[in-house]
C-alpha positions as CSV (number, residue, x, y, z in Angstrom):
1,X,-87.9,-29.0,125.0
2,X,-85.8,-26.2,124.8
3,X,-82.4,-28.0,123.0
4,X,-80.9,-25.3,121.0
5,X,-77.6,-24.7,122.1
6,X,-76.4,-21.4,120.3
7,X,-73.3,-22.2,119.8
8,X,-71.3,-24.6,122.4
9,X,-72.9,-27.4,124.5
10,X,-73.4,-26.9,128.1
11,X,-73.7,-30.2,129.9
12,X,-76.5,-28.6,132.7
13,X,-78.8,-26.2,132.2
14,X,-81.0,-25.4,135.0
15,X,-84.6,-25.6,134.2
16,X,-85.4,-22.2,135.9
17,X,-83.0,-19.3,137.8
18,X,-84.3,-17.5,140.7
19,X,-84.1,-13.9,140.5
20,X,-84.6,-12.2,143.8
21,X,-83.3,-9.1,145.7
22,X,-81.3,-10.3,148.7
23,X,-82.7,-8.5,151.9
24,X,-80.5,-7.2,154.7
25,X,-80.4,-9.4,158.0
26,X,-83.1,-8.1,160.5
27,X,-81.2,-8.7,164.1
28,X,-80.5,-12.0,164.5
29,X,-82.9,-13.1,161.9
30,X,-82.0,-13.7,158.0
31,X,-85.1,-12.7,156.3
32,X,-84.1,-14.5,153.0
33,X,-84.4,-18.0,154.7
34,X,-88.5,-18.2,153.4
35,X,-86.9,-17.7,149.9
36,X,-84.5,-20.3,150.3
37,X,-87.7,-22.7,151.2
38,X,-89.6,-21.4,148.8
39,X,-86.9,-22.7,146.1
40,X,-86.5,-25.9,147.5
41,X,-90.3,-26.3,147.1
42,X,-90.4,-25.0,143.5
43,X,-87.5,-27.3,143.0
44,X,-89.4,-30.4,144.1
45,X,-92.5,-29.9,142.4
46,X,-90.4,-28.9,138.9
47,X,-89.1,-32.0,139.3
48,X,-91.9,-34.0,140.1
49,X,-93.5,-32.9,137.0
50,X,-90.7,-33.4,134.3
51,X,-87.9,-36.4,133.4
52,X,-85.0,-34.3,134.0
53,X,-81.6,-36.1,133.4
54,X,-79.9,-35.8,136.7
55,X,-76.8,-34.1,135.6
56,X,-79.1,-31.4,135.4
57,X,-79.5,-29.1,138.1
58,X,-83.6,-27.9,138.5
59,X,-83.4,-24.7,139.5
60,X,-80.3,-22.0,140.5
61,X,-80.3,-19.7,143.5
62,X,-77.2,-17.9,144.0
63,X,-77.9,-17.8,148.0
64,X,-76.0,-21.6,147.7
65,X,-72.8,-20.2,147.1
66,X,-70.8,-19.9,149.6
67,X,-69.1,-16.9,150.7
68,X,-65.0,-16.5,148.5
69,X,-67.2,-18.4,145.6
70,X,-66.6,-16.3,142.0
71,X,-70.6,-15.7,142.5
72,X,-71.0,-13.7,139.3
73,X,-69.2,-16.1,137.0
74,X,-71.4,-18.4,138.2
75,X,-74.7,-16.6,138.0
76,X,-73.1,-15.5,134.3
77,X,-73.4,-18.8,133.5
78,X,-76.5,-19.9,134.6
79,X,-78.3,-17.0,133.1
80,X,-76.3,-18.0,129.9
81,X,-78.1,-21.8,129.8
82,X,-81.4,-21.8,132.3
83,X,-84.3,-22.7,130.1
84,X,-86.9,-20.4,132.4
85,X,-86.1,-16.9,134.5
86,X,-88.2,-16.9,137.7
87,X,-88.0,-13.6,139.2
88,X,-89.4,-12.3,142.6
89,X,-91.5,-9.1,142.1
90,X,-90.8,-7.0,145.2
91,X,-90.5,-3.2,145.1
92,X,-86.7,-4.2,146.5
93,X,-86.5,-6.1,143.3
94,X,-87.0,-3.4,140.8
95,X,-84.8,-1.4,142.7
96,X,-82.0,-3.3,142.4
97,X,-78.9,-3.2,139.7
98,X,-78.2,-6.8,140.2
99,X,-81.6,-7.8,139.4
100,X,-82.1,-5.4,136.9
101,X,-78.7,-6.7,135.4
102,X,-80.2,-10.4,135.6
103,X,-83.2,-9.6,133.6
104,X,-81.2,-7.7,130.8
105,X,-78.6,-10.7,130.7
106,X,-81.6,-13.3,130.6
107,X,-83.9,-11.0,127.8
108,X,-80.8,-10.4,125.5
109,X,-81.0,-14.6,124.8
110,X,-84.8,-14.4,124.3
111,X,-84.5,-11.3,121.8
112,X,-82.2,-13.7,119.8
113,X,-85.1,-16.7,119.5
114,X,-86.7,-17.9,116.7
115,X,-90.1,-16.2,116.4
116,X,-89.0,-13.0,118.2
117,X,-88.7,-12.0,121.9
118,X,-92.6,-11.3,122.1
119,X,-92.8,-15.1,121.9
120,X,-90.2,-16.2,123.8
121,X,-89.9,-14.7,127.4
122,X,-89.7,-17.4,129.2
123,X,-90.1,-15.2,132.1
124,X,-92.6,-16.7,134.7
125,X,-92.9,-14.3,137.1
126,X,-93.7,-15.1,141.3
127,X,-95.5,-12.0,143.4
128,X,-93.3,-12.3,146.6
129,X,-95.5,-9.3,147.9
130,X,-98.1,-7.8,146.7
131,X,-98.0,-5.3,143.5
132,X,-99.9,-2.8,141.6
133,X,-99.9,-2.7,137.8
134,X,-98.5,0.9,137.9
135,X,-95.8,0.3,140.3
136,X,-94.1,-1.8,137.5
137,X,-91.5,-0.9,135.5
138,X,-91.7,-1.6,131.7
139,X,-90.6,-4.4,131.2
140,X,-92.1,-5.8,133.9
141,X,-95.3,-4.2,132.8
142,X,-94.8,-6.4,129.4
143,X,-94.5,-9.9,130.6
144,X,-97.7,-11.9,129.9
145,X,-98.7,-13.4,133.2
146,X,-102.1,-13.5,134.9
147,X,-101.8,-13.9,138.4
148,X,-105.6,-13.9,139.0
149,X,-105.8,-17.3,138.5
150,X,-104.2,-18.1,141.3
151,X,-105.7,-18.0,144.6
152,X,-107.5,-14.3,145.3
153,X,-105.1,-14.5,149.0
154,X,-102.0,-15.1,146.4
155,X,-102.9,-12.3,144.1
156,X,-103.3,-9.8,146.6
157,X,-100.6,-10.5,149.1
158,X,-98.1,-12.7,147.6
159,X,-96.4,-15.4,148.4
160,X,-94.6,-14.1,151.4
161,X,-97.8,-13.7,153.1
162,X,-99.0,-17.3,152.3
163,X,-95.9,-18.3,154.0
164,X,-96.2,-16.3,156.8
165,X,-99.8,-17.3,157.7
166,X,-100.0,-21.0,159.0
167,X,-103.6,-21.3,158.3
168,X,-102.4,-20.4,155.0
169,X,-100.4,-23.6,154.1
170,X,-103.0,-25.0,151.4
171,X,-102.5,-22.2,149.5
172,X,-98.9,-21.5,149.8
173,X,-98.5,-25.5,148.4
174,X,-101.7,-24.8,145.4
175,X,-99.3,-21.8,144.2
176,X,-96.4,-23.5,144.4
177,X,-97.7,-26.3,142.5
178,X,-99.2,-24.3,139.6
179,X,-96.1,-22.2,139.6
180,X,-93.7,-25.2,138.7
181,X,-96.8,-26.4,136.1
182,X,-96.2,-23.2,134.5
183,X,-92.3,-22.9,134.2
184,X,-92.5,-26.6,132.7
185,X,-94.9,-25.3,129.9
186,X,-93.1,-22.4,129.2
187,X,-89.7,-24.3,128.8
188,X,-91.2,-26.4,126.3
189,X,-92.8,-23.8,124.8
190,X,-90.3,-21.8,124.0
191,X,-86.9,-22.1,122.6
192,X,-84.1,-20.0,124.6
193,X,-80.4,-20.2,122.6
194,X,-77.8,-21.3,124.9
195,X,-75.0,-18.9,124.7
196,X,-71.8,-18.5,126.2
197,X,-71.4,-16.9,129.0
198,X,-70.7,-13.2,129.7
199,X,-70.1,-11.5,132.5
200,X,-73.6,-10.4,133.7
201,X,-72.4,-7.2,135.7
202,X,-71.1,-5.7,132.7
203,X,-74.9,-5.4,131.7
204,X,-76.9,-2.4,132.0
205,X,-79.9,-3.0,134.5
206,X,-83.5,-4.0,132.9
207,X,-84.9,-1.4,135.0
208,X,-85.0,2.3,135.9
209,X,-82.2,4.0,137.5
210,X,-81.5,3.4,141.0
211,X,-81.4,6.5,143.3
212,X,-77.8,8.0,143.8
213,X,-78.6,6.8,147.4
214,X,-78.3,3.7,146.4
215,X,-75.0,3.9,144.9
216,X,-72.4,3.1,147.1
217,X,-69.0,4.0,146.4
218,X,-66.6,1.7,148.1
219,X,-63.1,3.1,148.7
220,X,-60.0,0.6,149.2
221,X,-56.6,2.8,150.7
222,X,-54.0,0.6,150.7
223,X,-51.2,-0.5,148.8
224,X,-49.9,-2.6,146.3
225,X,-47.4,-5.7,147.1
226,X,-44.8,-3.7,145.4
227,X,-45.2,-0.8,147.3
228,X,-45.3,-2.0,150.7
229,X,-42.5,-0.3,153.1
230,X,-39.7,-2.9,154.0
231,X,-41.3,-3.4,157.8
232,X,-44.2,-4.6,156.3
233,X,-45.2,-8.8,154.8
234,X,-46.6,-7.8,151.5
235,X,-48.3,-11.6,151.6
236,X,-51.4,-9.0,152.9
237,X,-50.9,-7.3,149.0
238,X,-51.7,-7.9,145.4
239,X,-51.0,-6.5,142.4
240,X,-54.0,-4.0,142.5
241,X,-54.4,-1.6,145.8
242,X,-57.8,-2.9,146.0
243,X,-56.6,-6.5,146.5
244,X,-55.7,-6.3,150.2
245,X,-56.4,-8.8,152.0
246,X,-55.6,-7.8,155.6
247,X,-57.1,-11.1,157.4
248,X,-55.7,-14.0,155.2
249,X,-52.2,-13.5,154.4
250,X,-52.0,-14.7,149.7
251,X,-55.8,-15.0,149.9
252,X,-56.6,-15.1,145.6
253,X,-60.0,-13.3,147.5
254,X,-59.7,-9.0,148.1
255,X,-61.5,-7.7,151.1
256,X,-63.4,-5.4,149.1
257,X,-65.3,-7.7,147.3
258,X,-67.2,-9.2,151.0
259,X,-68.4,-5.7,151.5
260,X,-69.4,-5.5,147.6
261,X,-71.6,-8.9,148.4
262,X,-73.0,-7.2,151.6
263,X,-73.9,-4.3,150.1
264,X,-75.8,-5.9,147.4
265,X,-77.7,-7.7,150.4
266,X,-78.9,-4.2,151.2
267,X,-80.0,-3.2,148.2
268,X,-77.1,-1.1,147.5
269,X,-75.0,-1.0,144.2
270,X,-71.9,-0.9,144.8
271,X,-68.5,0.1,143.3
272,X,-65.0,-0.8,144.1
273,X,-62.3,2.0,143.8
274,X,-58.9,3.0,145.2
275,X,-59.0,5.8,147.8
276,X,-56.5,7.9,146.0
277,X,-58.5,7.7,142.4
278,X,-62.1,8.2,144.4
279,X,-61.0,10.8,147.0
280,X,-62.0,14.1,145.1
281,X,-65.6,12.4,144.8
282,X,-66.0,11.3,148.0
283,X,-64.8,15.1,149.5
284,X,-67.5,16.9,147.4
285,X,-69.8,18.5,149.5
286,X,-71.7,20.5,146.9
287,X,-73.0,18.0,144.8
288,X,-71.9,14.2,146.2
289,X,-73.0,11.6,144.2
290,X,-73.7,9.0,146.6
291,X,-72.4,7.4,149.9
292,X,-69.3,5.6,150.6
293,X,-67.4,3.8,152.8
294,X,-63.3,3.9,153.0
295,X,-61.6,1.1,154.1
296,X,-58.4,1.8,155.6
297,X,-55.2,0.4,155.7
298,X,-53.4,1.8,158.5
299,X,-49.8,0.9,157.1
300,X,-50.5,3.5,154.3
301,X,-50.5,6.3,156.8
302,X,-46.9,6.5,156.7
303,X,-46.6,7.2,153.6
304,X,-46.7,11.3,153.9
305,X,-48.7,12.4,150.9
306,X,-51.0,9.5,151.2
307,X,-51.2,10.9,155.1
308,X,-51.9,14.2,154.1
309,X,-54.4,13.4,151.8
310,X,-56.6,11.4,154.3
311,X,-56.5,14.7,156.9
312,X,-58.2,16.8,154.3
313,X,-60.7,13.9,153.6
314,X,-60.9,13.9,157.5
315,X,-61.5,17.9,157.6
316,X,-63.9,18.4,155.5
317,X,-66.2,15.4,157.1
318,X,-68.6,14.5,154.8
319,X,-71.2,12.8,156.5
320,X,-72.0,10.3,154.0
321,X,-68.7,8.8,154.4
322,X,-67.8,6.2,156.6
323,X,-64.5,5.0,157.5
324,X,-63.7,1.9,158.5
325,X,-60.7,0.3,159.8
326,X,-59.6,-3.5,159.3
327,X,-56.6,-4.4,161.7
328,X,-56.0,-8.1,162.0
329,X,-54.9,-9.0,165.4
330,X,-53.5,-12.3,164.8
331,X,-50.9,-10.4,162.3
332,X,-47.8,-11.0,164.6
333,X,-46.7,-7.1,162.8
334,X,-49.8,-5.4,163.3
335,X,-49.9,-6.7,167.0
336,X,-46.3,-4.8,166.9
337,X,-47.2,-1.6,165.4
338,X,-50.7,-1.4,167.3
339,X,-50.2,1.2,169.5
340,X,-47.7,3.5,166.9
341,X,-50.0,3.2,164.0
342,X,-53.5,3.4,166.0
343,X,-52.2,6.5,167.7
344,X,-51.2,8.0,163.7
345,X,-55.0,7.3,162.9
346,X,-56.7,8.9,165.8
347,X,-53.9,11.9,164.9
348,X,-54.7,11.8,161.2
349,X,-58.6,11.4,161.6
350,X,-59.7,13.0,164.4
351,X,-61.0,16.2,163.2
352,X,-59.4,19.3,165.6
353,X,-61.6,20.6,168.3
354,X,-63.2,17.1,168.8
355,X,-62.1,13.6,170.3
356,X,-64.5,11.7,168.5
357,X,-63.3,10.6,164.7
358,X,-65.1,9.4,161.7
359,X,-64.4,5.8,162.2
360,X,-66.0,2.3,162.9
361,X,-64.2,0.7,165.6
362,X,-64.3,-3.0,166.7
363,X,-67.9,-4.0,168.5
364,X,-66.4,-4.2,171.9
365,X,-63.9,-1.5,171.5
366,X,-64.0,1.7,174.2
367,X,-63.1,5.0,173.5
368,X,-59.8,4.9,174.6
369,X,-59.1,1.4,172.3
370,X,-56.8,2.0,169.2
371,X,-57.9,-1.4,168.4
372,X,-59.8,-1.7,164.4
373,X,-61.6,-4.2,163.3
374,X,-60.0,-7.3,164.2
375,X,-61.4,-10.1,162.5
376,X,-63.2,-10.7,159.1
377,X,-66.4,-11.6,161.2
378,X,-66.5,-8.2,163.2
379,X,-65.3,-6.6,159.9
380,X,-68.5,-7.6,158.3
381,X,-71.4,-6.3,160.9
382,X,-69.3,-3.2,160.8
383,X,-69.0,-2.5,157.4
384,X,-73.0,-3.3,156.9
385,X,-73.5,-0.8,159.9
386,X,-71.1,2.0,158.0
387,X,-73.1,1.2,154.6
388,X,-76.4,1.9,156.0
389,X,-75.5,4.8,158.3
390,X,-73.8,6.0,155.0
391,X,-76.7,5.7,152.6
392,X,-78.9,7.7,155.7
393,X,-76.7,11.0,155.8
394,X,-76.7,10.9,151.7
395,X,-80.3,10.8,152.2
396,X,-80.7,13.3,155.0
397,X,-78.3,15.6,154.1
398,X,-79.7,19.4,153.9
399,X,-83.3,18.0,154.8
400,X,-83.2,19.9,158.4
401,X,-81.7,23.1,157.6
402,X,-82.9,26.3,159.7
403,X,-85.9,28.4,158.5
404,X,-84.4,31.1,155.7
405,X,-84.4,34.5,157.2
406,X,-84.5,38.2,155.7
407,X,-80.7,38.3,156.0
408,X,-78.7,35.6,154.6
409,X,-76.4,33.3,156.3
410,X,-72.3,33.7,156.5
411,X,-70.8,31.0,155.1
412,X,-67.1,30.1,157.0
413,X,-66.5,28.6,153.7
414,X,-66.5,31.7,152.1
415,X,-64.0,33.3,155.2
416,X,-61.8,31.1,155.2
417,X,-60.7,30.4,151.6
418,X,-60.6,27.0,149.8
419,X,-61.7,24.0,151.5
420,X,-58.2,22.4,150.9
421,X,-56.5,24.3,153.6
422,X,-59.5,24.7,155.8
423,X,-60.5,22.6,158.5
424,X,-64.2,22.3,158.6
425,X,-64.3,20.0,162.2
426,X,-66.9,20.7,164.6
427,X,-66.5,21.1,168.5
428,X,-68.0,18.1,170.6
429,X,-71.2,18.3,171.2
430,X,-72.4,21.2,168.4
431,X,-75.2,20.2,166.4
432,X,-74.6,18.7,163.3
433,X,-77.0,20.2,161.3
434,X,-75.3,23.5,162.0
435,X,-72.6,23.6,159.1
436,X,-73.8,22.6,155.4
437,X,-71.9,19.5,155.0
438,X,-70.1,17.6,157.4
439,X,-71.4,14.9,159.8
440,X,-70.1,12.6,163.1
441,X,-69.8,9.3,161.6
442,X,-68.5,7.7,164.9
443,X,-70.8,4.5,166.1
């Protein structure tokens, strides 16, 4: 049994960690529900076929955290004491900097074992869908696992489709079965060091690098607690501008960091930055390096430079940018300042010549509503709606342009003068595609 402790004692090691790429809700339904059964299963049959001490957990998933949870602590730790690493092959999977970071975190204890990492994965692999060899990456590619023992409807389809497929059941339970035979083996054949825990986000990923479509740039403009003007509770503050916290006055939990968890449920990798710091980034219309989303604290608009700087982020409009706009409505001072400070972000964000303005606005809300996002629910769907329509503009961007001919096109850009005193908005109604950069990001 794999006993060696590297260095400190851990009093529960999980016999196997699940490794999957989380995937975004589909309507109504949550799609990662069959891989939340599938790890129960696994979890039985593991222990059905060893003596495990129960202080020791059988398995880790990190879908059973719940939601304010310090989620990568925890899978830090896990990944610092499982005995097996379980991961779900699915083109998502080797897409994903999460994953990828998993694997690295996982493989940099099994390069470390006695007789060398070549002896010592402990990887046991699962084929959620099915996979070609050359769709792999590397070190993927390397792991010793022969699937074609496993039923030919397994091998070819995976293990979604099993599960999918009533008739199918037999199967599904035969692969399950010789799954949790194998992760048994492997974790007594091989000898994994315990080690202590490091942050596993601080990894590079195992795998290639992600598209700059997938790198989503999340932008916090706010303030800190000791910045806040004297009208306003700075309870909502922390010491860092990305630690607002507009729905749960001293929450220890920043709003940014839901969105960071939603985003990695969409196969996105995101960052967390303050506006100010990220602004000339997210304003390049040249050469962007990925999609963002700004979330705005309306309070800040006040302030006159931080104003001013939002208006050019505003006129230039690029399209891979979404805005939106958390406003609590059971904040007693933002039910106060609702009508002042909404009609200061329609002036500040509305781009001239148009009424609509690069904003997410509550679910419900009309056109005429100054209201934001009122609660942390709505704020949620919303900002998984800005993401996505985000990451589609990066991706679209330039791909309809009009057919070259023998004269070349003016450029306004090049009229007008620098893009810092130029307003670059659109009339209502003009197509989009029209100007180089710039997009309606309004839902």
């Amino acid at each position: 049994m794999n006993a060696a402790d590297g260095g400190r004692k851990a009093p529960a090691k999980p016999h196997f960690f699940l490794s999957y790429a989380h995937m975004p809700t589909v309507g109504t339904r949550n799609p990662n529900l069959r891989v939340a059964r599938f790890y129960q299963d696994l979890c039985e049959a593991v222990l059905q076929l060893t003596p495990l001490p129960t202080a020791d957990p059988v398995g880790f998933m990190d879908e059973t955290m719940h939601q304010g949870d310090n989620w990568a602590a925890k899978i830090s730790d896990a990944l610092a004491t499982c005995r097996v690493f379980v991961p779900l092959y699915h083109p998502r999977y080797f897409r994903s900097t999460p994953c990828g970071q998993e694997w690295y975190t996982f493989a940099q204890r099994s390069a470390g074992a006695p007789g060398g990492p070549a002896r010592n994965t402990a990887i046991v692999p699962v084929l959620w869908v099915g996979m070609r060899e050359e769709a792999l990456p590397p070190v993927a590619s390397a792991v010793q696992f022969n699937h074609s023992t496993f039923p030919e409807e397994y091998a070819a389809d995976g293990l979604y489709a099993l599960m999918a497929q009533r008739h199918h059941r037999d199967r599904y339970e035969q692969v399950v079965f010789k799954l949790a035979r194998r992760i048994v083996e492997v974790a007594l054949e091989t000898v994994v060091p315990v080690v202590e825990p490091v942050d596993f986000t601080t990894h590079p990923s195992a795998f290639p690098k992600s598209s700059p479509a997938d790198q989503l740039t999340i932008a916090v403009l706010s303030f800190r607690d000791t910045e806040v003007p004297p009208h306003r509770d700075p309870g909502y503050y922390g010491a860092g501008r990305t630690d607002w916290q507009p729905y749960v006055r001293g929450s220890a939990s920043a709003l940014a960091e839901q969105p960071a968890q939603l985003a990695r449920q969409c196969d996105l990798n995101p960052t967390i930055h303050e506006f100010d710091a990220a602004a000339a980034r997210l304003m390049e219309l040249e050469q962007p390096g990925g999609p963002g989303v700004v979330l705005v604290d309306r309070w800040v608009l006040e302030n006159p430079e931080r104003r001013e700087l939002v208006r050019e982020f505003a006129r230039r409009n690029p399209a891979w940018v979404t805005v939106v706009e958390p406003w609590n409505r059971d904040d007693p001072q933002c039910v106060a300042y609702n009508s002042m400070l909404g009609a200061l972000s329609d002036e500040v964000l509305r781009q001239r010549g148009r009424m609509a303005r690069p904003s997410f606005r509550a679910p419900a809300a009309d056109l005429g509503d100054s209201e934001g996002i009122p609660t942390a629910r709505d704020f949620g769907v919303a900002f998984q709606h800005a993401a996505v329509r985000a990451q589609r503009a990066f991706k679209e961007r330039g791909l309809r342009r009009p057919a070259a001919s023998s004269e070349s096109r003016p450029r306004l850009r090049d009229a007008f003068g620098p893009l810092t005193r130029t307003t670059l908005g659109r009339p209502a109604g003009t197509d989009p595609d029209e100007d180089d950069h710039g997009g309606n990001h309004d839902v």
